[in-house]
Backbone atoms as SQL, in Angstrom:
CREATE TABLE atoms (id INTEGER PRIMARY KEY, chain TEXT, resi INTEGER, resn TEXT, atom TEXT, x REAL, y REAL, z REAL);
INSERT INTO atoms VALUES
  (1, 'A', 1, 'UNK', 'N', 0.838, -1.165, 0.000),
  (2, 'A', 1, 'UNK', 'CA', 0.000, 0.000, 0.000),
  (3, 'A', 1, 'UNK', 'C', 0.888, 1.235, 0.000),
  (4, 'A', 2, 'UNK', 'N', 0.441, 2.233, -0.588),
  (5, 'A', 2, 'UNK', 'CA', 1.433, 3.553, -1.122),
  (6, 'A', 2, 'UNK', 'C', 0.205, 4.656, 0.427),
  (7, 'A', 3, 'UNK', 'N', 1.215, 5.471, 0.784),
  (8, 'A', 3, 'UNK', 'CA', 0.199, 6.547, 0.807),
  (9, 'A', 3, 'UNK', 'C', 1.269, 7.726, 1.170),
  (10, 'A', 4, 'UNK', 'N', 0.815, 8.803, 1.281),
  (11, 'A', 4, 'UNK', 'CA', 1.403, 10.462, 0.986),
  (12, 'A', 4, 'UNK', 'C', 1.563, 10.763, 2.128),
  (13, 'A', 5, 'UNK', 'N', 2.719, 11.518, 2.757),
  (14, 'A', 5, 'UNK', 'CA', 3.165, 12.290, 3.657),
  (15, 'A', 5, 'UNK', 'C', 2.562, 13.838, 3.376),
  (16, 'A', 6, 'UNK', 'N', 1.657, 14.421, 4.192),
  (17, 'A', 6, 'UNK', 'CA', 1.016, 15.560, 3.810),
  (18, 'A', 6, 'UNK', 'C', 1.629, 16.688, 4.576),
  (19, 'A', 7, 'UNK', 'N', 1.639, 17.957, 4.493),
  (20, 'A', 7, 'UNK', 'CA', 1.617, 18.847, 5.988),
  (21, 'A', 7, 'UNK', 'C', 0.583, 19.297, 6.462),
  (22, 'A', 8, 'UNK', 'N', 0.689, 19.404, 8.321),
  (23, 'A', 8, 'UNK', 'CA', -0.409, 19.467, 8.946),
  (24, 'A', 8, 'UNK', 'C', -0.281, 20.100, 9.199),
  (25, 'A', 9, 'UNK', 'N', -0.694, 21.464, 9.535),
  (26, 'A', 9, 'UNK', 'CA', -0.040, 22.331, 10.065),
  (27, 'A', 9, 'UNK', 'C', 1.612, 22.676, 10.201),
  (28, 'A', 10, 'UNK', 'N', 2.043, 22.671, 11.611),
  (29, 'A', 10, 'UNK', 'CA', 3.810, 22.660, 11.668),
  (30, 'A', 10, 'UNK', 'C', 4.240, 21.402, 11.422),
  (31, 'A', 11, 'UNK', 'N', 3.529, 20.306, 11.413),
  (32, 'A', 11, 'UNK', 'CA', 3.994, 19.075, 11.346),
  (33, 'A', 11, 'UNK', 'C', 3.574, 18.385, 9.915),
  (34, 'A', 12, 'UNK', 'N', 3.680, 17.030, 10.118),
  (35, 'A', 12, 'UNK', 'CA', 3.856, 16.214, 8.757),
  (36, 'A', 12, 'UNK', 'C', 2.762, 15.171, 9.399),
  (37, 'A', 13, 'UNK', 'N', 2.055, 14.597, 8.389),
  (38, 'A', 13, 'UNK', 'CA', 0.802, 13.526, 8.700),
  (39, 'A', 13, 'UNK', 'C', 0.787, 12.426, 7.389),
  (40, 'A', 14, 'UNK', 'N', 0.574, 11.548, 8.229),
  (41, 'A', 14, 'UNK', 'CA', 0.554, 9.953, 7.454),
  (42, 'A', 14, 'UNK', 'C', -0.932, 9.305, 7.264),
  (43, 'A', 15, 'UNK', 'N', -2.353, 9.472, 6.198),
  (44, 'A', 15, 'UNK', 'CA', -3.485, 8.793, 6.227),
  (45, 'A', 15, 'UNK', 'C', -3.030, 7.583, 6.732),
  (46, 'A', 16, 'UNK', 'N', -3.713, 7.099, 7.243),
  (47, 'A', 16, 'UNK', 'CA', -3.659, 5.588, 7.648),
  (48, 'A', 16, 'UNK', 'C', -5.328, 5.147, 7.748),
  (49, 'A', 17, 'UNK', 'N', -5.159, 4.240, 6.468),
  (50, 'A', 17, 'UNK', 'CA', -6.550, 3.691, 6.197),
  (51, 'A', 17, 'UNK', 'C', -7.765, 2.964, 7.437),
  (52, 'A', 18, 'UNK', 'N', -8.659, 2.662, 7.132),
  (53, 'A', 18, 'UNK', 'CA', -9.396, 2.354, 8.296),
  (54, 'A', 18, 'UNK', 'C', -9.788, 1.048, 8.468),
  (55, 'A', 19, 'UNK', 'N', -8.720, 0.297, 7.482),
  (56, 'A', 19, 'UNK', 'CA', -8.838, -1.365, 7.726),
  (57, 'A', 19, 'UNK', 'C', -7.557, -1.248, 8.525),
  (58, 'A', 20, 'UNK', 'N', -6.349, -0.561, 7.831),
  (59, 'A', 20, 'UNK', 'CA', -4.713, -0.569, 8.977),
  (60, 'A', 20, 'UNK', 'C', -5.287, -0.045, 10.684),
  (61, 'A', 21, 'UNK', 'N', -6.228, 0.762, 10.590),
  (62, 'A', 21, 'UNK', 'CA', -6.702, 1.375, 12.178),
  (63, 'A', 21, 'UNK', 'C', -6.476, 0.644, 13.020),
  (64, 'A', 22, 'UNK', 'N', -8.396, -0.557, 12.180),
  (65, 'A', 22, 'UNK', 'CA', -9.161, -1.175, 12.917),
  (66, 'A', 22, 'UNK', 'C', -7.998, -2.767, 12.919),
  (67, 'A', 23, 'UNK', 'N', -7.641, -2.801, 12.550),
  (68, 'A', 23, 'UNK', 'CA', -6.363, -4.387, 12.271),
  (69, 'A', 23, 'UNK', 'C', -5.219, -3.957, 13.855),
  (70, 'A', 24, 'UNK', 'N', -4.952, -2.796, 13.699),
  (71, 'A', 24, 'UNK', 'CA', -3.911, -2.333, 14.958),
  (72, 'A', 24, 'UNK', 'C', -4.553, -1.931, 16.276),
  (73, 'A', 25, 'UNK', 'N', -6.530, -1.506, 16.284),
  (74, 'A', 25, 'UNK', 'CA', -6.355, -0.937, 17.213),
  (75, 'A', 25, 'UNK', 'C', -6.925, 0.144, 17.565),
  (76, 'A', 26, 'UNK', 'N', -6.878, 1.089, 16.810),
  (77, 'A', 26, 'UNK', 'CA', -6.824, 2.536, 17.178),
  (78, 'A', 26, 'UNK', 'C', -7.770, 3.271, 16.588),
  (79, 'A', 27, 'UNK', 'N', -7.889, 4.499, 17.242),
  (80, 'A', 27, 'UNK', 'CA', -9.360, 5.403, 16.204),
  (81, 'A', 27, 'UNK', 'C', -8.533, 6.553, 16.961),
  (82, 'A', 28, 'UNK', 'N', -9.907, 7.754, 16.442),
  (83, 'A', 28, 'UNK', 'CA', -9.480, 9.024, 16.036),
  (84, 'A', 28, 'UNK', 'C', -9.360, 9.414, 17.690),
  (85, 'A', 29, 'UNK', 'N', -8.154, 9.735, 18.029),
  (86, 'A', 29, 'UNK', 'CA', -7.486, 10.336, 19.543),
  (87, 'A', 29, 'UNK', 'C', -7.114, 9.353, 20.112),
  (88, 'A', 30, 'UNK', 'N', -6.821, 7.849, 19.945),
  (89, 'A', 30, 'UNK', 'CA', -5.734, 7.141, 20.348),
  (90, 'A', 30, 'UNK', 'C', -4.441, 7.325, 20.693),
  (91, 'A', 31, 'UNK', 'N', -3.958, 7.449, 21.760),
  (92, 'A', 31, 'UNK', 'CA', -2.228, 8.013, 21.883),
  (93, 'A', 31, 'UNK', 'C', -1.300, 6.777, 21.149),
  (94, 'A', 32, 'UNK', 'N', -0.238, 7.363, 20.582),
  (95, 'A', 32, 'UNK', 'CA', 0.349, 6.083, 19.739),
  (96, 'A', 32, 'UNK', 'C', 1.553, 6.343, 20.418),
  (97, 'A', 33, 'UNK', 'N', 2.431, 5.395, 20.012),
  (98, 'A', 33, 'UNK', 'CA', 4.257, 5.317, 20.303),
  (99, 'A', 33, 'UNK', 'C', 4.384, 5.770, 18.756),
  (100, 'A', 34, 'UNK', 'N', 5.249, 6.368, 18.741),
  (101, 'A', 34, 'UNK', 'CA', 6.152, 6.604, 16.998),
  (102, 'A', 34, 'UNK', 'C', 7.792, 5.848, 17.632),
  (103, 'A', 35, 'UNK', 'N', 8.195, 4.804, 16.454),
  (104, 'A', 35, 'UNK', 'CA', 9.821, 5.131, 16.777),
  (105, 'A', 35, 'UNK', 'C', 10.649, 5.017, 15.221),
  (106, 'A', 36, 'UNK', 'N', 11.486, 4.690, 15.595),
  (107, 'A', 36, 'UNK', 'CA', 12.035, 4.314, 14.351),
  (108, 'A', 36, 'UNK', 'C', 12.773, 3.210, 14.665),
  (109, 'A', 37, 'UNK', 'N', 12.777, 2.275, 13.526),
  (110, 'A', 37, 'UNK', 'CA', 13.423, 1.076, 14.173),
  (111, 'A', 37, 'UNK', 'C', 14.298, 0.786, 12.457),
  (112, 'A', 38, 'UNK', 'N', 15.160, 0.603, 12.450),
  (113, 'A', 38, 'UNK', 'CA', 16.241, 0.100, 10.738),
  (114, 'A', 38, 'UNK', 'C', 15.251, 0.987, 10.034),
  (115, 'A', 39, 'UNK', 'N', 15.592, 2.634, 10.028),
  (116, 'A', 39, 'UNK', 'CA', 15.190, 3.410, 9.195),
  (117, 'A', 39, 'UNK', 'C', 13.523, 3.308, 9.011),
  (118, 'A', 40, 'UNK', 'N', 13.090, 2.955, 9.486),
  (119, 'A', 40, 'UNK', 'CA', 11.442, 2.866, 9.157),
  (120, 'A', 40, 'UNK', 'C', 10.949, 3.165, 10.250),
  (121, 'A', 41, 'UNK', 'N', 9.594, 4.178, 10.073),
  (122, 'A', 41, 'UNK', 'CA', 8.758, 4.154, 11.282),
  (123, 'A', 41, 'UNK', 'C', 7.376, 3.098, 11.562),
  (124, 'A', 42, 'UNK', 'N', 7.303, 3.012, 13.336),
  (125, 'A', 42, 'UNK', 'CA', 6.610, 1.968, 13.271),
  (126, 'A', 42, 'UNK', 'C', 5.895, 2.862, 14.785),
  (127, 'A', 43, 'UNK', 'N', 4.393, 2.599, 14.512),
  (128, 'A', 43, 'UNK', 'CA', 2.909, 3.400, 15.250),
  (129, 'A', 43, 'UNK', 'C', 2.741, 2.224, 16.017),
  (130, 'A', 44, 'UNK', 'N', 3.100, 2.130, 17.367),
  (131, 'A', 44, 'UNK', 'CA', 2.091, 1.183, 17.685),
  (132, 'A', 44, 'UNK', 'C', 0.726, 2.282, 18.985),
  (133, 'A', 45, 'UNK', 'N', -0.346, 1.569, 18.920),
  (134, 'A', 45, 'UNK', 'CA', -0.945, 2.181, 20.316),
  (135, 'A', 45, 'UNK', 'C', -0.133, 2.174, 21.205),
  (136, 'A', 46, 'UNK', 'N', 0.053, 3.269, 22.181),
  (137, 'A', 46, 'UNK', 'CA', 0.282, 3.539, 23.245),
  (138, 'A', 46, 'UNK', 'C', -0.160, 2.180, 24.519),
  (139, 'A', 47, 'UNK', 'N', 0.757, 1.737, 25.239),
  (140, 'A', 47, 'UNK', 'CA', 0.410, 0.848, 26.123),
  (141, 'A', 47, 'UNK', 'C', 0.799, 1.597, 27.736),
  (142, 'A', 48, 'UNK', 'N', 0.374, 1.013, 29.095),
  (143, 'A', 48, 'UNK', 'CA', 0.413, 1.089, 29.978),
  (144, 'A', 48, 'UNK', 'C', 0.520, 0.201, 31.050),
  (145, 'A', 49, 'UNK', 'N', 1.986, 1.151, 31.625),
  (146, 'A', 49, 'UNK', 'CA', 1.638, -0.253, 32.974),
  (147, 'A', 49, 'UNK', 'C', 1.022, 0.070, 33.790),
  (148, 'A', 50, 'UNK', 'N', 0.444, -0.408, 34.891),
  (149, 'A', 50, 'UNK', 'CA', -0.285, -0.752, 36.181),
  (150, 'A', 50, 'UNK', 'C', 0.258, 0.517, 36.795),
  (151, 'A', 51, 'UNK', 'N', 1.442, 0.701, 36.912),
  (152, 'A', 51, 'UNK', 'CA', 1.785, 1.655, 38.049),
  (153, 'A', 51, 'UNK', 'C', 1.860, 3.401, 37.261),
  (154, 'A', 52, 'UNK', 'N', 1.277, 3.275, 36.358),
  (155, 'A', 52, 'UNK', 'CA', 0.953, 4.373, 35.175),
  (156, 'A', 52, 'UNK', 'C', -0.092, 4.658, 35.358),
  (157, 'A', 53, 'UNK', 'N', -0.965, 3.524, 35.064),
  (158, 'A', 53, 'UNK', 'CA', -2.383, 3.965, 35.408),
  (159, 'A', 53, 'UNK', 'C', -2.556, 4.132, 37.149),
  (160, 'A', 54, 'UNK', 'N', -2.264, 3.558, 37.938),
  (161, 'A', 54, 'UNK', 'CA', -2.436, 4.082, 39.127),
  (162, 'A', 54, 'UNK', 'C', -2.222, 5.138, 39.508),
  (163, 'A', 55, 'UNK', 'N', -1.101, 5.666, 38.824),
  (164, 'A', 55, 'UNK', 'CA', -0.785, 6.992, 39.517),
  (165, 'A', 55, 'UNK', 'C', -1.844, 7.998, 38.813),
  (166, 'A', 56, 'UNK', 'N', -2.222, 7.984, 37.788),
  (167, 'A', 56, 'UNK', 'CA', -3.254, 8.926, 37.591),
  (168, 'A', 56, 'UNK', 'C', -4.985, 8.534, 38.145),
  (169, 'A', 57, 'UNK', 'N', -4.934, 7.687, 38.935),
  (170, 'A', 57, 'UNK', 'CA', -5.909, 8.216, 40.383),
  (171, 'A', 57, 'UNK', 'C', -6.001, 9.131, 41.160),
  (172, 'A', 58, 'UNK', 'N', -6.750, 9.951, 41.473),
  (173, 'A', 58, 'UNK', 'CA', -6.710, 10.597, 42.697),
  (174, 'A', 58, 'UNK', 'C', -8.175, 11.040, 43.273),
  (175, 'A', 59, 'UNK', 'N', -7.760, 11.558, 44.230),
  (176, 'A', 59, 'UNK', 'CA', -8.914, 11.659, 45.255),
  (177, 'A', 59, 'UNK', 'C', -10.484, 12.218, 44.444),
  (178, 'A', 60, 'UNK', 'N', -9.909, 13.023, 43.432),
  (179, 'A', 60, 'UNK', 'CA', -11.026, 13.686, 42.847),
  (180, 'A', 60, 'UNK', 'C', -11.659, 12.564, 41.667),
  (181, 'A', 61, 'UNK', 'N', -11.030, 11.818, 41.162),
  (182, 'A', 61, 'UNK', 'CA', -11.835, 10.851, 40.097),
  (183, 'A', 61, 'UNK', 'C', -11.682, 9.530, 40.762),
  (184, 'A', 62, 'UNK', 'N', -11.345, 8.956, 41.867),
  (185, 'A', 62, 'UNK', 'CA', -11.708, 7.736, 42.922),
  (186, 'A', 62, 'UNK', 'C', -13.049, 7.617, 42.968),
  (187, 'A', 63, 'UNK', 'N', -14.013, 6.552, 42.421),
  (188, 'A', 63, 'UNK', 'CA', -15.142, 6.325, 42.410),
  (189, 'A', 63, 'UNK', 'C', -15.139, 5.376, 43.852),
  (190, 'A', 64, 'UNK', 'N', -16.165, 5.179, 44.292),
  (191, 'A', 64, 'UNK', 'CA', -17.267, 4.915, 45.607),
  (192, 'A', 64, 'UNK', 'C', -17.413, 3.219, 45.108),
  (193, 'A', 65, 'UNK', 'N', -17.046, 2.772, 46.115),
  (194, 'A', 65, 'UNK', 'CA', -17.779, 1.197, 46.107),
  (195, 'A', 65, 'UNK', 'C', -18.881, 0.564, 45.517),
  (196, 'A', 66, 'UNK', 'N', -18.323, 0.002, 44.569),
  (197, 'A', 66, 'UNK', 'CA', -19.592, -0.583, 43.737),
  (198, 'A', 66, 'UNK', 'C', -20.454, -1.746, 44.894),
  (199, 'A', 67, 'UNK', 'N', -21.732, -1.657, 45.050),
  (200, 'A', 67, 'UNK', 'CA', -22.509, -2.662, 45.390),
  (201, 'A', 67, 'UNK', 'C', -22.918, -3.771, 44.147),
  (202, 'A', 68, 'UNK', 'N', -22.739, -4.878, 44.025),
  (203, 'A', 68, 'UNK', 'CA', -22.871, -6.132, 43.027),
  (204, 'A', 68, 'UNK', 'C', -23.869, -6.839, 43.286),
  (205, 'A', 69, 'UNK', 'N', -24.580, -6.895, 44.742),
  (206, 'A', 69, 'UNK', 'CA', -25.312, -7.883, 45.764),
  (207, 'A', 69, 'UNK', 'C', -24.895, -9.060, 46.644),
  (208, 'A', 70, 'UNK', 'N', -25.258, -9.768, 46.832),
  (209, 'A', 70, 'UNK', 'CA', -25.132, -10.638, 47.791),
  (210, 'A', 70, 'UNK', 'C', -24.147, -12.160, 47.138),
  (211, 'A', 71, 'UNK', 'N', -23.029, -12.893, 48.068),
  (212, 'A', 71, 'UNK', 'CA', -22.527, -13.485, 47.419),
  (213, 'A', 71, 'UNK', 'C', -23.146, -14.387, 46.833),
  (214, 'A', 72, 'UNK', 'N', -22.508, -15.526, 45.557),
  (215, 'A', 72, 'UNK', 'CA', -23.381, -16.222, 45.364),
  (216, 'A', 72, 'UNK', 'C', -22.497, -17.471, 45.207),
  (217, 'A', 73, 'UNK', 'N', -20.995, -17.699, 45.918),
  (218, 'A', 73, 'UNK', 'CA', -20.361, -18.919, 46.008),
  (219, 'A', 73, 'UNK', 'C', -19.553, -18.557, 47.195),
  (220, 'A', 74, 'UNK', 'N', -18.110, -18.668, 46.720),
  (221, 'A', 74, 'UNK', 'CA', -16.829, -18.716, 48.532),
  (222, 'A', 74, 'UNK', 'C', -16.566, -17.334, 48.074),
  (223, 'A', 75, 'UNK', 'N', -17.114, -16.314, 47.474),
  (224, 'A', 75, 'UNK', 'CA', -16.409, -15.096, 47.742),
  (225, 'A', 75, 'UNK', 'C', -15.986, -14.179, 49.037),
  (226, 'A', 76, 'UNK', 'N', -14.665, -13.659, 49.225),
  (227, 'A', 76, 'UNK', 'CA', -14.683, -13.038, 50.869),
  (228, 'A', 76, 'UNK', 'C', -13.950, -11.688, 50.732),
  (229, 'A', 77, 'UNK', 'N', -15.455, -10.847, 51.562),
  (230, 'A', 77, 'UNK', 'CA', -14.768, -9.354, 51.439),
  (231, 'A', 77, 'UNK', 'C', -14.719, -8.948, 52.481);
């Protein structure tokens, strides 16, 4: 598949079709990785670890104890 390096404004933009998206992943405001790896660039989605996402908890978006109901095997809370 061919496609055009455009300018975006100050920067430079790559179409990326919407079978390559949906095959990788991603839609419109997905954070990606860019790198370069043996002269070529390579998009993957953005991943996260555990202690990434934890830290962007805090007191103000900490949601309240979900109620589920009553157990219904050996669960212990």
């Amino acid at each position: 598949m061919v496609s055009i390096i455009t300018k975006w404004g100050n920067g430079l933009g790559l179409h990326i079709p919407l079978y390559v998206a949906k095959e990788i992943g991603v839609k419109n405001g997905t954070p990606v990785d860019i790198t370069i790896v043996d002269g070529s660039i390579v998009v993957k989605p953005r991943t996260y670890s555990l202690k990434e996402l934890l830290a962007q908890v805090t007191p103000e978006n900490l949601h309240r104890e979900i109620h589920t109901g009553e157990r219904t095997g050996n669960e212990e809370w």
